[in-house]
Structure formats: structure tokens, C-alpha cells
C-alpha positions in Angstrom: 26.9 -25.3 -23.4 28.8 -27.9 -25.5 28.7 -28.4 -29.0 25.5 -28.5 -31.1 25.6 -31.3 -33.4 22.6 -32.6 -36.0 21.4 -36.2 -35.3 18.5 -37.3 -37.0 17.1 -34.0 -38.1 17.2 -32.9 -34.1 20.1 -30.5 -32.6 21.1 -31.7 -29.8 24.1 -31.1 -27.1 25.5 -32.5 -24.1 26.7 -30.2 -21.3 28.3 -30.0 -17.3 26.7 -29.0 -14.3 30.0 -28.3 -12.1 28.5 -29.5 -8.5 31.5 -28.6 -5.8 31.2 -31.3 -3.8 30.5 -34.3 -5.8 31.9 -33.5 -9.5 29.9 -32.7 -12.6 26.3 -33.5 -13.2 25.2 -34.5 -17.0 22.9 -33.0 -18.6 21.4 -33.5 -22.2 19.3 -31.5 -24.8 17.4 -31.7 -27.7 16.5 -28.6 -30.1 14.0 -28.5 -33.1 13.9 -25.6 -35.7 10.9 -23.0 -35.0 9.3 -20.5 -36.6 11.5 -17.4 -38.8 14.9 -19.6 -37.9 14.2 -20.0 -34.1 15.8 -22.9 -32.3 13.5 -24.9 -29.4 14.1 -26.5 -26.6 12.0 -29.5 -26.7 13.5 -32.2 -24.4 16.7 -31.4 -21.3 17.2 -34.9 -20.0 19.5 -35.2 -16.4 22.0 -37.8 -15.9 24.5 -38.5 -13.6 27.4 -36.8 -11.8 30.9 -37.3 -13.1 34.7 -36.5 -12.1 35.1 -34.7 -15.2 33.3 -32.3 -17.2 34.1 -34.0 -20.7 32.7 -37.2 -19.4 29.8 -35.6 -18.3 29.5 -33.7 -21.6 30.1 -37.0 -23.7 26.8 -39.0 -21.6 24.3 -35.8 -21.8 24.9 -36.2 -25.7 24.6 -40.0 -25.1 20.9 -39.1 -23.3 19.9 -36.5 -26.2 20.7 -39.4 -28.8 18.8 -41.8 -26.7 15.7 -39.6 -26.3 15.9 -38.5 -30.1 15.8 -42.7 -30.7 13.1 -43.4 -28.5 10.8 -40.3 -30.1 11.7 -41.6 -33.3 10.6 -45.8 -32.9 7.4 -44.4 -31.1 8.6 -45.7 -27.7 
């Protein structure tokens, strides 16, 4: 998983799906805080494959913000 960061009260991360034949698949999340401290997984949001995993890292973070932006203007 990549790193967790805090954007607009959400946690969110982007990560890499390594695909062998065609490079890396993007893939965002989005976390809220539970219950006693536990962390949910609320929204995963697929993108599209990449040559390298740090690009595909960088746009799954860019979906999570997006999805976190559209929640938030009631979109």
C-alpha cells in the first residue's frame, strides 16, 4: 500500500497493481475513522495501467482526492 495521507478529514492512499504484461494498474482508496479507533474502507476507485509504479501510485491518490471532492460538493 502507499502512503496514508489526511485530506479533508478522509485518509486516503494511492497504490500499484503490478500487471506483467501491460505495467501497473492504479488504484485509489479512501478510509474514514470507525468505531474504538478502527479505520474503514469506504470507497477503492480503479484507474488506469501505467509503466511505472510511482505513476500509478501518484493517479490512485489523484482518484481518492477526486472521489473525496465529489462526496464533499454533493455531486
Amino acid at each position: 500500500m502507499g502512503a496514508v495521507i489526511l485530506y479533508k478529514g478522509y485518509k486516503i492512499s494511492g497504490q500499484s497493481s503490478p500487471s506483467y504484461i501491460e505495467g501497473c494498474h492504479s488504484l485509489g482508496t479512501v478510509y474514514r475513522n470507525g468505531r474504538a479507533g478502527s479505520i474503514i474502507e469506504v470507497a477503492r476507485i480503479e484507474g488506469r495501467i501505467f509503466q511505472t509504479m510511482k505513476e500509478a501510485e501518484e493517479h490512485g491518490l489523484h482518484l481518492a482526492k477526486e472521489w473525496v471532492d465529489r462526496r464533499q460538493s454533493g455531486s
